[in-house]
N, CA, C, O and CB atoms as a CASP TS submission, in Angstrom:
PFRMAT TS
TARGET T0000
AUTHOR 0000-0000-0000
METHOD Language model
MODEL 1
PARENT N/A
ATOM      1  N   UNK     1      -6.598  38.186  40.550  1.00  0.00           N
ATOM      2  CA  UNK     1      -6.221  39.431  39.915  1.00  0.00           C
ATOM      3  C   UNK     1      -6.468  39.312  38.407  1.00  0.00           C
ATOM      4  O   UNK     1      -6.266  38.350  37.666  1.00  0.00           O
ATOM      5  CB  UNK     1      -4.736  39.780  40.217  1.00  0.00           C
ATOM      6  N   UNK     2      -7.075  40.832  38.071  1.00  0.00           N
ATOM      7  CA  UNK     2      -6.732  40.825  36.405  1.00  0.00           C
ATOM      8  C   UNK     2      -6.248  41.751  35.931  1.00  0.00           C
ATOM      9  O   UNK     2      -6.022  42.766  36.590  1.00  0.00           O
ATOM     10  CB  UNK     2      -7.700  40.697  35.527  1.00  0.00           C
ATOM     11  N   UNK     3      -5.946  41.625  34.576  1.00  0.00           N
ATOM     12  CA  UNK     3      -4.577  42.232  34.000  1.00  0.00           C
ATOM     13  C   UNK     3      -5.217  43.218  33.036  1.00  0.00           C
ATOM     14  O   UNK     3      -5.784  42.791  32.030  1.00  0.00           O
ATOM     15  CB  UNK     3      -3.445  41.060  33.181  1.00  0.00           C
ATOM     16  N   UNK     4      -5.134  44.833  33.361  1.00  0.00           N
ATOM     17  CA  UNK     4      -5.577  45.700  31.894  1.00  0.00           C
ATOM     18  C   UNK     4      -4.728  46.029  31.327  1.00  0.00           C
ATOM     19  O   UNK     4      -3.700  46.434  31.869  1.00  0.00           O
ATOM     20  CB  UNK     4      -6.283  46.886  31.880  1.00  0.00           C
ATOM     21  N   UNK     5      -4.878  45.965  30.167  1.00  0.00           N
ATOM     22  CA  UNK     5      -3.817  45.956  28.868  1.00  0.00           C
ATOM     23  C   UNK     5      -2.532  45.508  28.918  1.00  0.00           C
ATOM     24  O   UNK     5      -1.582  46.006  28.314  1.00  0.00           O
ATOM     25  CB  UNK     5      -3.570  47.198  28.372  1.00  0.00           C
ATOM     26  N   UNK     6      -2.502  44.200  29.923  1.00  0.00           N
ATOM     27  CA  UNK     6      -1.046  43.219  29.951  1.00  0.00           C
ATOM     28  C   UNK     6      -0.110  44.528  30.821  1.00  0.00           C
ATOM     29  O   UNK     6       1.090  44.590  30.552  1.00  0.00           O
ATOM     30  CB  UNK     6      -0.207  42.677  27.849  1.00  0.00           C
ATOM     31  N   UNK     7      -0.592  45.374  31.674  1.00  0.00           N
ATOM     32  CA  UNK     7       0.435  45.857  32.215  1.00  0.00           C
ATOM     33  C   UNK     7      -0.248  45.816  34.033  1.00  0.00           C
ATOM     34  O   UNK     7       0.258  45.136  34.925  1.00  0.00           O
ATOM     35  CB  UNK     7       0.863  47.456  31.371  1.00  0.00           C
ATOM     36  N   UNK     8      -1.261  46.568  34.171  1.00  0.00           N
ATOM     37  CA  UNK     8      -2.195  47.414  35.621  1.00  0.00           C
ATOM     38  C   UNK     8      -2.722  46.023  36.177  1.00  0.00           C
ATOM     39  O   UNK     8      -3.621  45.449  35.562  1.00  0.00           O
ATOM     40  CB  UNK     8      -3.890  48.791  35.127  1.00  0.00           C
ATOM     41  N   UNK     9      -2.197  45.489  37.288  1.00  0.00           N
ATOM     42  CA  UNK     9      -3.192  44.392  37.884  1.00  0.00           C
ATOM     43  C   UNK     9      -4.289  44.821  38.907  1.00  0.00           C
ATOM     44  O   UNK     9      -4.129  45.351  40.007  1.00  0.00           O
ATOM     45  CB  UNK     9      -2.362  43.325  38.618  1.00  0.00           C
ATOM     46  N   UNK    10      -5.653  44.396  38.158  1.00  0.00           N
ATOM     47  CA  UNK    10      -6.842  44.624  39.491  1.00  0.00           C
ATOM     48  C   UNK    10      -7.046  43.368  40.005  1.00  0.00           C
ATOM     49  O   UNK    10      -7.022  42.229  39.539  1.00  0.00           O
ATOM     50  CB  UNK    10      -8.452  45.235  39.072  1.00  0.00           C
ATOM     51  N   UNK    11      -7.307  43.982  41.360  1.00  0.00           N
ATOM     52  CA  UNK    11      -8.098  43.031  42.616  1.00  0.00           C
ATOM     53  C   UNK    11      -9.307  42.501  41.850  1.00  0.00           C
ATOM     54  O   UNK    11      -9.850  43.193  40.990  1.00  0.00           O
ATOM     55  CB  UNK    11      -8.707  44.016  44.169  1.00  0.00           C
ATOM     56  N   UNK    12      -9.807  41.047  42.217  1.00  0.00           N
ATOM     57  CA  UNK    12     -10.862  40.852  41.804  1.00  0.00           C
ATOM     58  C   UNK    12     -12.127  40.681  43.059  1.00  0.00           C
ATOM     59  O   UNK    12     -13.343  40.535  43.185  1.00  0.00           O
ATOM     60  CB  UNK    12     -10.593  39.757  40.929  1.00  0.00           C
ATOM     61  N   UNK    13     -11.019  40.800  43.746  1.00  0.00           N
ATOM     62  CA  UNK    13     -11.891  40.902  45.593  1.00  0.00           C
ATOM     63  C   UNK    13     -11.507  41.850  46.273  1.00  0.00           C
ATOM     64  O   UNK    13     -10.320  42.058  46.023  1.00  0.00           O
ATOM     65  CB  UNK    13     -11.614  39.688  46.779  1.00  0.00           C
ATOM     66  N   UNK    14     -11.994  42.697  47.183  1.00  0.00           N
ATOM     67  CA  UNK    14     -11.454  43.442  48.208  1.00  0.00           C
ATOM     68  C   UNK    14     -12.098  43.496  49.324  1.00  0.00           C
ATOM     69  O   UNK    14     -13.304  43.335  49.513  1.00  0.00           O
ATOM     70  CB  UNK    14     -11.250  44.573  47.891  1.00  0.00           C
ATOM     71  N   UNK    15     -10.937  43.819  50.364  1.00  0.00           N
ATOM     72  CA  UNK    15     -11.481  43.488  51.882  1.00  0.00           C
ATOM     73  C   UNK    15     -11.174  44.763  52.798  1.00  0.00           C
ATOM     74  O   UNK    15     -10.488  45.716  52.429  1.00  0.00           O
ATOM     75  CB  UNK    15     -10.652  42.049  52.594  1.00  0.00           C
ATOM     76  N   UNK    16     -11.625  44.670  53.718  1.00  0.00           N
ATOM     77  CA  UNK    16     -11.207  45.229  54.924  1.00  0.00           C
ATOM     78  C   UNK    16     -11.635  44.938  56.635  1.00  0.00           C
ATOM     79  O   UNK    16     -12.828  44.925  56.938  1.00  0.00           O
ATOM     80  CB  UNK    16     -11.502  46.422  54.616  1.00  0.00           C
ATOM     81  N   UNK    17     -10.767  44.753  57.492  1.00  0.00           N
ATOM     82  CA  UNK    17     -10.598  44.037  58.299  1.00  0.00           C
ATOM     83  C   UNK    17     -10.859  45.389  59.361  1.00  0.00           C
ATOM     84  O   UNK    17     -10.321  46.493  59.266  1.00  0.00           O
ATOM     85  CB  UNK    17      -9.281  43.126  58.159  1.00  0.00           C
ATOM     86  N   UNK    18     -11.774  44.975  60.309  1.00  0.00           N
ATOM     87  CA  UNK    18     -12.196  45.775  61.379  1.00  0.00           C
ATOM     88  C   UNK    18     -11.713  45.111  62.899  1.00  0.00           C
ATOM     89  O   UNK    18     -12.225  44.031  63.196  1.00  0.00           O
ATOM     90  CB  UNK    18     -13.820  45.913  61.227  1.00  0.00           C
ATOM     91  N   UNK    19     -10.919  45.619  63.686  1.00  0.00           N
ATOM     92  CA  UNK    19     -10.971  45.242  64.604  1.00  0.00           C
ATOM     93  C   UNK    19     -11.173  46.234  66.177  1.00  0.00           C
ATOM     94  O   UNK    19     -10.922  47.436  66.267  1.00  0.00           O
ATOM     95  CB  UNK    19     -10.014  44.552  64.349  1.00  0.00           C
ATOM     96  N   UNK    20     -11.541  45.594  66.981  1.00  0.00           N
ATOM     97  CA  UNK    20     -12.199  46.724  68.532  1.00  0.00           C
ATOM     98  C   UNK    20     -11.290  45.534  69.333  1.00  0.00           C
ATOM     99  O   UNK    20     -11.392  44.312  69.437  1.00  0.00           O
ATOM    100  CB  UNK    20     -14.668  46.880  69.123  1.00  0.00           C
ATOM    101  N   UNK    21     -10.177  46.739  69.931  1.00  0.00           N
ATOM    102  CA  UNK    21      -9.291  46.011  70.654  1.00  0.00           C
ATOM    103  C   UNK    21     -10.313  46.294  71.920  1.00  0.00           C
ATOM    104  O   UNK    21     -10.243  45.319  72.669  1.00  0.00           O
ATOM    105  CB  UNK    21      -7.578  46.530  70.667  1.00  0.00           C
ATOM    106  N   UNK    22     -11.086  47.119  72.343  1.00  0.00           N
ATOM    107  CA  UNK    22     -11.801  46.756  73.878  1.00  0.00           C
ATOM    108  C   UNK    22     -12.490  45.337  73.457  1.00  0.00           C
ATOM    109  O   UNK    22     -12.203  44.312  74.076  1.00  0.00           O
ATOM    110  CB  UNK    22     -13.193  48.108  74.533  1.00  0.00           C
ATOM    111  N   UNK    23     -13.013  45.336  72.842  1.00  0.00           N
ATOM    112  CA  UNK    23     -13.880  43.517  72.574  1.00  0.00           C
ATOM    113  C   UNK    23     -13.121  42.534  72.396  1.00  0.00           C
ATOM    114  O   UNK    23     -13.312  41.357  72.701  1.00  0.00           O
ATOM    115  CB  UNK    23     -14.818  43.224  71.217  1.00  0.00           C
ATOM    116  N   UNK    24     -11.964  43.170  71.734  1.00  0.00           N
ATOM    117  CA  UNK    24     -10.830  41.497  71.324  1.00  0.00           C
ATOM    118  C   UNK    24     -11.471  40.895  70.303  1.00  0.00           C
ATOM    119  O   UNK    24     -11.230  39.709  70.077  1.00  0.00           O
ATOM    120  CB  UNK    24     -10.692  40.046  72.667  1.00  0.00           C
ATOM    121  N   UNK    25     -12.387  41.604  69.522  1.00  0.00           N
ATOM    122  CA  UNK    25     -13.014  40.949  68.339  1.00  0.00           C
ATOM    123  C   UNK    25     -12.692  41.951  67.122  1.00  0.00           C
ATOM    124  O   UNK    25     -12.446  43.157  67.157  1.00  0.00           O
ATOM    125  CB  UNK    25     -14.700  40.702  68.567  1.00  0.00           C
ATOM    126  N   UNK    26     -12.768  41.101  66.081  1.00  0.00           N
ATOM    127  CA  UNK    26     -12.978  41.773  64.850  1.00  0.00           C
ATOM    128  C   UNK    26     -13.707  40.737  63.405  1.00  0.00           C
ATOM    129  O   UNK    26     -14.224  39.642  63.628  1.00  0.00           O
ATOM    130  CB  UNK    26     -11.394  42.368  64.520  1.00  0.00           C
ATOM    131  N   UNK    27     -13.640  41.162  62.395  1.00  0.00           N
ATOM    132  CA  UNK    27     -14.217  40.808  61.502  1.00  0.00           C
ATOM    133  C   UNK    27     -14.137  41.434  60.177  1.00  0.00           C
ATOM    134  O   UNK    27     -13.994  42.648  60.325  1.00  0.00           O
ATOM    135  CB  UNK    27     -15.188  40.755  61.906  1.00  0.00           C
ATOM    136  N   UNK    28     -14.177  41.041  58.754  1.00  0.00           N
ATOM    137  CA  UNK    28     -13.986  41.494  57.116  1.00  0.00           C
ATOM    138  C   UNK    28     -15.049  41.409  56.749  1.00  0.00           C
ATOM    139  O   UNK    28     -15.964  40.593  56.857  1.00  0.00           O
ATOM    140  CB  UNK    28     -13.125  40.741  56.112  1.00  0.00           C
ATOM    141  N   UNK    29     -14.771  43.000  55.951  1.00  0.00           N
ATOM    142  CA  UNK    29     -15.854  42.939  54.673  1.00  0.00           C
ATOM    143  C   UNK    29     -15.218  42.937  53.390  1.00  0.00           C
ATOM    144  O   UNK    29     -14.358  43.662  52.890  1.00  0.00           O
ATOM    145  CB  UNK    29     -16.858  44.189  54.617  1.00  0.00           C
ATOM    146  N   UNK    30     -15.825  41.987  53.003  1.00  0.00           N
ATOM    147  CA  UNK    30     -15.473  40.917  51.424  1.00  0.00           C
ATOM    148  C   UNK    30     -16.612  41.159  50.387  1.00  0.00           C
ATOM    149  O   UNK    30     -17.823  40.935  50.401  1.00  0.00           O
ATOM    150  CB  UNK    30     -15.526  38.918  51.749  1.00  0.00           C
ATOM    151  N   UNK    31     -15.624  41.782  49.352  1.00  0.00           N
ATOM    152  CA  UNK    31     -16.758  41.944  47.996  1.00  0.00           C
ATOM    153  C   UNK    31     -15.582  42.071  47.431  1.00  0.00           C
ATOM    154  O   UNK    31     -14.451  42.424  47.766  1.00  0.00           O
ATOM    155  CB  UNK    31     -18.085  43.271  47.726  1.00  0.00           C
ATOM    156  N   UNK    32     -16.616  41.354  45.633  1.00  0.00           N
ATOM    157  CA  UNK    32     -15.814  41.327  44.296  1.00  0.00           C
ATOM    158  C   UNK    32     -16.046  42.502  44.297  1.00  0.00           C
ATOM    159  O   UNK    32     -16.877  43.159  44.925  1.00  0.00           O
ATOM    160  CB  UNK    32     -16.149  40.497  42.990  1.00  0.00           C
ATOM    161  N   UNK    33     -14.922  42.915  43.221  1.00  0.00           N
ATOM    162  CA  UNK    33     -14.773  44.621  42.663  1.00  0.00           C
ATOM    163  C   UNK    33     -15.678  44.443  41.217  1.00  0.00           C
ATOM    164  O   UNK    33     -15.339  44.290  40.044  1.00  0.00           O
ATOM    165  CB  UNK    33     -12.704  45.266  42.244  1.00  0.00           C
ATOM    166  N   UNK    34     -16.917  44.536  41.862  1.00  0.00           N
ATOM    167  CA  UNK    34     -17.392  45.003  40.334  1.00  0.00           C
ATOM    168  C   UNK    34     -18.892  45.435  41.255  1.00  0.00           C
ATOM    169  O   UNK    34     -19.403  45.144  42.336  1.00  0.00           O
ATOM    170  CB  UNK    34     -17.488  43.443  38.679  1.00  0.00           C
ATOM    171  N   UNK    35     -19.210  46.362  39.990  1.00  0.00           N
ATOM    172  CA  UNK    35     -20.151  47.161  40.568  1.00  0.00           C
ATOM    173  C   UNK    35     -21.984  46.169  40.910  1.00  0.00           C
ATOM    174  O   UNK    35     -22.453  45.382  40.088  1.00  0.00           O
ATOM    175  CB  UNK    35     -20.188  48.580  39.314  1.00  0.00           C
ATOM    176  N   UNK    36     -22.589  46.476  42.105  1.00  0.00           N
ATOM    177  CA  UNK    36     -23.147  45.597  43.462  1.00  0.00           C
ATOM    178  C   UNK    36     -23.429  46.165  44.069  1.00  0.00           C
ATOM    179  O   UNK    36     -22.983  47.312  44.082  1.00  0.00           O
ATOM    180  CB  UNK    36     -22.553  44.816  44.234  1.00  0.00           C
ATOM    181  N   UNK    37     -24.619  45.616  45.231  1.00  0.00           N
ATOM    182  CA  UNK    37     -24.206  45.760  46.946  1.00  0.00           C
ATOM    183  C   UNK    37     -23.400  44.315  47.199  1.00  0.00           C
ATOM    184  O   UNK    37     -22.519  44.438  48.050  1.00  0.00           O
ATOM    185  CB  UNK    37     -25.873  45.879  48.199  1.00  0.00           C
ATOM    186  N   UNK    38     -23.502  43.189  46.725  1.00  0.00           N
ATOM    187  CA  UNK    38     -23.105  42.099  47.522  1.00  0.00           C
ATOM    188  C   UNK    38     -22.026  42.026  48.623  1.00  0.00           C
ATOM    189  O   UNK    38     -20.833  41.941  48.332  1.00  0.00           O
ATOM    190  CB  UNK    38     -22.798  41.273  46.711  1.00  0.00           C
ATOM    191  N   UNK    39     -22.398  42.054  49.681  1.00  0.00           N
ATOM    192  CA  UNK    39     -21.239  42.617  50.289  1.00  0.00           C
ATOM    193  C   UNK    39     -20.866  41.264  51.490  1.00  0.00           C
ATOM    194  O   UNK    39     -21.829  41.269  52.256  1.00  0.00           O
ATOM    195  CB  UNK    39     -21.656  44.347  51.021  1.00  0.00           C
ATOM    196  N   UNK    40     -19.998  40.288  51.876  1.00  0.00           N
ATOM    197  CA  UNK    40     -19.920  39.669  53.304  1.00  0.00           C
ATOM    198  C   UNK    40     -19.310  40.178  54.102  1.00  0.00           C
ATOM    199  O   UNK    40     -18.364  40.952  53.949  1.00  0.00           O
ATOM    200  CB  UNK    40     -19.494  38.571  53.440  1.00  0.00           C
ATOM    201  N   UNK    41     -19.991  39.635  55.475  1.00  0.00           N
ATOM    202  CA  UNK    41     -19.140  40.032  56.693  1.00  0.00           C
ATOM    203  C   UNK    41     -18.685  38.342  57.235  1.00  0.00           C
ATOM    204  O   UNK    41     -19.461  37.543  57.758  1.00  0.00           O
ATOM    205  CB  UNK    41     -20.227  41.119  58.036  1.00  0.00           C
ATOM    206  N   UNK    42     -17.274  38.120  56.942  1.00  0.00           N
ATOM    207  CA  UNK    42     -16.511  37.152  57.730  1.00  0.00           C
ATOM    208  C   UNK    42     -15.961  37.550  59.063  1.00  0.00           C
ATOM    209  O   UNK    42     -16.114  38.655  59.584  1.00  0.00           O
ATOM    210  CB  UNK    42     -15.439  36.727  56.970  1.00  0.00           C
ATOM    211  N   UNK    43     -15.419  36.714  59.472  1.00  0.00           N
ATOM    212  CA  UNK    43     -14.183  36.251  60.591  1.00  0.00           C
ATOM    213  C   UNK    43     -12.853  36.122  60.100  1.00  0.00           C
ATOM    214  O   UNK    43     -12.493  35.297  59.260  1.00  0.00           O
ATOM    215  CB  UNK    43     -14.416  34.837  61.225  1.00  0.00           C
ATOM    216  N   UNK    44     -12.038  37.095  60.740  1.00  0.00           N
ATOM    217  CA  UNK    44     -11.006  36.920  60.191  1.00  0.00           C
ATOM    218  C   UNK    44     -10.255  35.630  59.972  1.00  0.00           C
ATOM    219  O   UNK    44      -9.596  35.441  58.950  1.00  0.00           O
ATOM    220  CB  UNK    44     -10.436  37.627  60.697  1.00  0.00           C
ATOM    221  N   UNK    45     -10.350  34.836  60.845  1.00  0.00           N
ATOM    222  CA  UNK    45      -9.871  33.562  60.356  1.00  0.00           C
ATOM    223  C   UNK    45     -10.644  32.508  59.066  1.00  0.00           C
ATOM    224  O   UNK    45     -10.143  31.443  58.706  1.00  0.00           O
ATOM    225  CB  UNK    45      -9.840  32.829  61.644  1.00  0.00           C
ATOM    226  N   UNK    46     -12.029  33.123  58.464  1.00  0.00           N
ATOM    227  CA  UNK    46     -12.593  32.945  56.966  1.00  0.00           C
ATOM    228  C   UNK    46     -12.027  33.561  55.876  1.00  0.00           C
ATOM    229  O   UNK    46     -12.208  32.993  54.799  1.00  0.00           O
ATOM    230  CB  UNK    46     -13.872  33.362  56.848  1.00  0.00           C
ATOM    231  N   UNK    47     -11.311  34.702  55.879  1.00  0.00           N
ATOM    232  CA  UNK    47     -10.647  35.895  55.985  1.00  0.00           C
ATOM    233  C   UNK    47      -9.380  35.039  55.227  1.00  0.00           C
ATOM    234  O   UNK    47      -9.395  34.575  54.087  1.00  0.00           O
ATOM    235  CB  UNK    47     -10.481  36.664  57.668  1.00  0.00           C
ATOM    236  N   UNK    48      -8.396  34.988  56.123  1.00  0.00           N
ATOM    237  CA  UNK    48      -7.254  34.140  55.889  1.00  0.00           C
ATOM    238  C   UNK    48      -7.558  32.989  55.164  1.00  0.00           C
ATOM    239  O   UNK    48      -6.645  32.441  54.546  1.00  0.00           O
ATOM    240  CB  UNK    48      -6.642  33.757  57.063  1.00  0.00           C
ATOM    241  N   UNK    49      -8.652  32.545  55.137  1.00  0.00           N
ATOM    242  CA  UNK    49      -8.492  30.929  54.746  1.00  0.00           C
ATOM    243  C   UNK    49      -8.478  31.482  53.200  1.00  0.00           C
ATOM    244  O   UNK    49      -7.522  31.149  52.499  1.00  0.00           O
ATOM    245  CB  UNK    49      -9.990  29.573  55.296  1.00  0.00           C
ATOM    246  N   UNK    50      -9.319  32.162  52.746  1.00  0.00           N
ATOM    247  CA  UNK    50      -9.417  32.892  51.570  1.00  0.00           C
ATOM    248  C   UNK    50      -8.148  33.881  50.967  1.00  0.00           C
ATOM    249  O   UNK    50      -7.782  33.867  49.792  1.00  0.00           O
ATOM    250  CB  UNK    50     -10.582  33.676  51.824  1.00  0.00           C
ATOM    251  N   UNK    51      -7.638  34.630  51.907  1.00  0.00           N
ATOM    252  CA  UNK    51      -6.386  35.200  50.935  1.00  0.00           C
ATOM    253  C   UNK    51      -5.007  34.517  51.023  1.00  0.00           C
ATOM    254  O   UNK    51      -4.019  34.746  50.325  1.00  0.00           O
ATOM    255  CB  UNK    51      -6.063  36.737  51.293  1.00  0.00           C
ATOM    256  N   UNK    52      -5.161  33.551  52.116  1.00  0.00           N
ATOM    257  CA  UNK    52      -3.551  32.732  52.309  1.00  0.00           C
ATOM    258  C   UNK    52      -2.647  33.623  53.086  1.00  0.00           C
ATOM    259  O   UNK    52      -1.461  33.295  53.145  1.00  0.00           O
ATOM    260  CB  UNK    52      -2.653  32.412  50.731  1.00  0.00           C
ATOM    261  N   UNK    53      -2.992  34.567  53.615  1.00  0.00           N
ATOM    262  CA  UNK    53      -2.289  35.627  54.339  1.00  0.00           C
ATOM    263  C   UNK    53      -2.512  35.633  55.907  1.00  0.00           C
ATOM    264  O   UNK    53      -3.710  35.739  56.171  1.00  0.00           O
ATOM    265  CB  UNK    53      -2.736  36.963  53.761  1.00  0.00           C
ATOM    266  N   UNK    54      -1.837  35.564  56.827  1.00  0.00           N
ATOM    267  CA  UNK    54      -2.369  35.638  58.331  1.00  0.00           C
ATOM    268  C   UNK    54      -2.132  36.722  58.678  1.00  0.00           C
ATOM    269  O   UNK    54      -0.960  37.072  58.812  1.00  0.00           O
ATOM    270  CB  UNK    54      -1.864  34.779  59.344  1.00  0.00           C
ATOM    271  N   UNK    55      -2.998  37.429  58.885  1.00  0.00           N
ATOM    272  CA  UNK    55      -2.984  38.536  58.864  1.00  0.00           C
ATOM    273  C   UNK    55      -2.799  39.598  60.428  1.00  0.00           C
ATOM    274  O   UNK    55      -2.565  40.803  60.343  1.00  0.00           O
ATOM    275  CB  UNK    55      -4.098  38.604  58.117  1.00  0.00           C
ATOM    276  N   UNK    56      -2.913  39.071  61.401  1.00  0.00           N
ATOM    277  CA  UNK    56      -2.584  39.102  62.485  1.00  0.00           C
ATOM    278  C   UNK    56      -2.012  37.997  63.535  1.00  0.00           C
ATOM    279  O   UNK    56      -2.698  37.499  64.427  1.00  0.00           O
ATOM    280  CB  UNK    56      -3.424  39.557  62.754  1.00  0.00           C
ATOM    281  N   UNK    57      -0.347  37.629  63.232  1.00  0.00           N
ATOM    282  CA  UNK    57      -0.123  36.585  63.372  1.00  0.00           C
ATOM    283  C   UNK    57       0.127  36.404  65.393  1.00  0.00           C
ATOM    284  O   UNK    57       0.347  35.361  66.010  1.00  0.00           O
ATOM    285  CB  UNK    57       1.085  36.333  62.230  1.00  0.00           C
ATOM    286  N   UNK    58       0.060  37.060  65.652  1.00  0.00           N
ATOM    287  CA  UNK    58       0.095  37.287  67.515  1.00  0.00           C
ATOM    288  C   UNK    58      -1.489  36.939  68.300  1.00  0.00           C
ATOM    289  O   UNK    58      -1.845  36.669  69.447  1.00  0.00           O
ATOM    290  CB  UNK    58       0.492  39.339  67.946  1.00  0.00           C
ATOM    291  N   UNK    59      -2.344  37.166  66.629  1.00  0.00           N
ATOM    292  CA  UNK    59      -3.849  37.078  67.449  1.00  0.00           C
ATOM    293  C   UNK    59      -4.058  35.644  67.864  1.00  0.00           C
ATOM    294  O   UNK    59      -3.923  34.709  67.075  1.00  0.00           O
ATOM    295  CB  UNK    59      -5.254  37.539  66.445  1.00  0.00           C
ATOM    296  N   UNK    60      -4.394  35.505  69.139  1.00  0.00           N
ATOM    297  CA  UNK    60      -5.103  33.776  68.991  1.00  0.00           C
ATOM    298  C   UNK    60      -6.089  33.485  67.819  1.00  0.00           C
ATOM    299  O   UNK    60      -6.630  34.275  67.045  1.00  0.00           O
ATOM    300  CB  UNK    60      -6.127  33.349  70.414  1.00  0.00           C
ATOM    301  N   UNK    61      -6.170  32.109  67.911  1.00  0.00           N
ATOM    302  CA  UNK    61      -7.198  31.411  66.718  1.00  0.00           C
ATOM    303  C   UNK    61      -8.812  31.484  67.278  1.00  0.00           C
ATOM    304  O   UNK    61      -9.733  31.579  66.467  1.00  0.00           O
ATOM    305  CB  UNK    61      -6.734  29.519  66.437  1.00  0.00           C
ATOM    306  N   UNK    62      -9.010  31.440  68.484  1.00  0.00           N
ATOM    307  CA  UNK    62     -10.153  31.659  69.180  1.00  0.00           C
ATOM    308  C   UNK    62     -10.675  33.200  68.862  1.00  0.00           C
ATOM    309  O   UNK    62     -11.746  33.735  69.145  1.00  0.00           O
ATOM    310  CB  UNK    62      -9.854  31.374  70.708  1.00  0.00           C
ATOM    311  N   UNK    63      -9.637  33.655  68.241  1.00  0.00           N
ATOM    312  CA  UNK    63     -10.003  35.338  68.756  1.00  0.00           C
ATOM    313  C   UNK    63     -10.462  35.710  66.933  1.00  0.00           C
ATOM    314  O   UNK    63     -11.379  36.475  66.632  1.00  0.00           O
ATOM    315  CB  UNK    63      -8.062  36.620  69.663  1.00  0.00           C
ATOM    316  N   UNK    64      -9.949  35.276  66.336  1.00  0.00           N
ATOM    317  CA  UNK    64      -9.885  34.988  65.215  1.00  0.00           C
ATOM    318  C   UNK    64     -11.116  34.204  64.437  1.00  0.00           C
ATOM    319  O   UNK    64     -11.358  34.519  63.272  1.00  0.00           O
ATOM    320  CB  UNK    64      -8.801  34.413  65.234  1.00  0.00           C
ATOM    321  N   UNK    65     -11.698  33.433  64.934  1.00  0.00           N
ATOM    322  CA  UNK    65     -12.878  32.821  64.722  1.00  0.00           C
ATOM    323  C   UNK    65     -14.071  33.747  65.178  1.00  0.00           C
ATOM    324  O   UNK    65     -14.993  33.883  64.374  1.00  0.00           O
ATOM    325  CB  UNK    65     -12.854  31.514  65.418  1.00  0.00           C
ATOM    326  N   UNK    66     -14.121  34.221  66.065  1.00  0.00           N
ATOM    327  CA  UNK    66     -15.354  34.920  66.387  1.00  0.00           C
ATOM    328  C   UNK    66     -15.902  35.852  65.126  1.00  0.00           C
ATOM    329  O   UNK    66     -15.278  36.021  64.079  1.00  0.00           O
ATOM    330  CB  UNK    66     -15.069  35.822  67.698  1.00  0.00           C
ATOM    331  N   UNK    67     -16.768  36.232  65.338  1.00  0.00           N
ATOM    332  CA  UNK    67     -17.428  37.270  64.448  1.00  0.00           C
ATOM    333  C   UNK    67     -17.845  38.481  64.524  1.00  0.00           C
ATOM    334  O   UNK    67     -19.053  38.506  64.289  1.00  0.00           O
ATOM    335  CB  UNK    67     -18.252  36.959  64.115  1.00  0.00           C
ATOM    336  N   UNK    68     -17.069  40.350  64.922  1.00  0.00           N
ATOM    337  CA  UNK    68     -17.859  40.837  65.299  1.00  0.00           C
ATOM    338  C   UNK    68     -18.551  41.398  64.283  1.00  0.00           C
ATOM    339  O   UNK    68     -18.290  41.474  63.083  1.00  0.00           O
ATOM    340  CB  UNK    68     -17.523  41.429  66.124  1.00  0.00           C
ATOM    341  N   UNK    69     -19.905  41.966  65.228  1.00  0.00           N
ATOM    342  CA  UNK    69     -20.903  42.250  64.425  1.00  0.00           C
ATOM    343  C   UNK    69     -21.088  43.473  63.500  1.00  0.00           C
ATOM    344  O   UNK    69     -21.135  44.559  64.078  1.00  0.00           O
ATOM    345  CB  UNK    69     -21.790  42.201  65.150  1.00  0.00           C
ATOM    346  N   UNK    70     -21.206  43.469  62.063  1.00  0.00           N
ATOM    347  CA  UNK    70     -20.571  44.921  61.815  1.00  0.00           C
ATOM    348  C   UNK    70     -21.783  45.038  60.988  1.00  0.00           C
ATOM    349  O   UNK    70     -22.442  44.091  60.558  1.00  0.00           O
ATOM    350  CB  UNK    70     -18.871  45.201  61.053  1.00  0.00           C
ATOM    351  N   UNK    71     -22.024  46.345  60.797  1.00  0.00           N
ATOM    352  CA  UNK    71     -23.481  46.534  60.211  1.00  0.00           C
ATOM    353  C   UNK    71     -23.020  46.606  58.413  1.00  0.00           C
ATOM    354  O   UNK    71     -22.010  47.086  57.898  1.00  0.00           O
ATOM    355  CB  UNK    71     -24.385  48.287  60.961  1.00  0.00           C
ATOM    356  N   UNK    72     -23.829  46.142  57.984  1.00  0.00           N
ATOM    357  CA  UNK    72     -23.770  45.589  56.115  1.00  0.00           C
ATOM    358  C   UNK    72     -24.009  46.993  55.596  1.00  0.00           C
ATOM    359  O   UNK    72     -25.137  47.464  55.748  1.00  0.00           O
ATOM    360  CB  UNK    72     -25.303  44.237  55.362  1.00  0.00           C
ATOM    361  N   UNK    73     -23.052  47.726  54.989  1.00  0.00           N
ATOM    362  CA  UNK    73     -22.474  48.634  54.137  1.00  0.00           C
ATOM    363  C   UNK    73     -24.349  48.909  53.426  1.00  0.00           C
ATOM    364  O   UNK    73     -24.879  47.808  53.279  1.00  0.00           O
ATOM    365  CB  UNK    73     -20.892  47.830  52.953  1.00  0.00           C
ATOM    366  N   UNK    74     -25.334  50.136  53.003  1.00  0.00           N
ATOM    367  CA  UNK    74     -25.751  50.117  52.401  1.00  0.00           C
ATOM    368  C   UNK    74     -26.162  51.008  50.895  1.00  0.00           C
ATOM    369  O   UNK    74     -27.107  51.304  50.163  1.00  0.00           O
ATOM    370  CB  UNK    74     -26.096  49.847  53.096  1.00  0.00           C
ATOM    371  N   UNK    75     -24.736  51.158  51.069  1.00  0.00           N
ATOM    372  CA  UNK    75     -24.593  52.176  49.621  1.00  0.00           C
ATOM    373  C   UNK    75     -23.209  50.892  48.994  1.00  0.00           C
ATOM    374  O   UNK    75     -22.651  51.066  47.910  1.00  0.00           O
ATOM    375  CB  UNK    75     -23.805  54.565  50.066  1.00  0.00           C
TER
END
């Protein structure tokens, strides 16, 4: 996080987590907040390792590792 004018904290990353309960899969898209395409697609359990947060704590770890396939943002 950073700090504008010692008061407003910004994200210096942001995510969002997709999941398809018919597949039992899901997967994040991870980009710094600054203007880009750079965009990743993780596993949520790459996901967690990175924000320290478990973010679906009922999901198995198997389920969690997989990757689904999500098409790369192109705007």
């Amino acid at each position: 996080m950073t700090q504008l004018n010692g008061r407003v904290l910004i994200p210096t990353n942001i995510y969002k987590i997709v999941f398809d309960p018919r597949m039992n899969m899901g997967a994040a898209y991870y980009v710094k907040n600054e203007a880009g395409k750079d965009c990743q697609v993780l596993s949520i359990s790459e996901l967690e390792k990175i924000a320290g947060i478990n973010f679906f704590p009922n999901l198995p770890v198997s389920v969690k590792d997989q990757k689904l396939d999500l098409p790369v943002p192109s705007k």
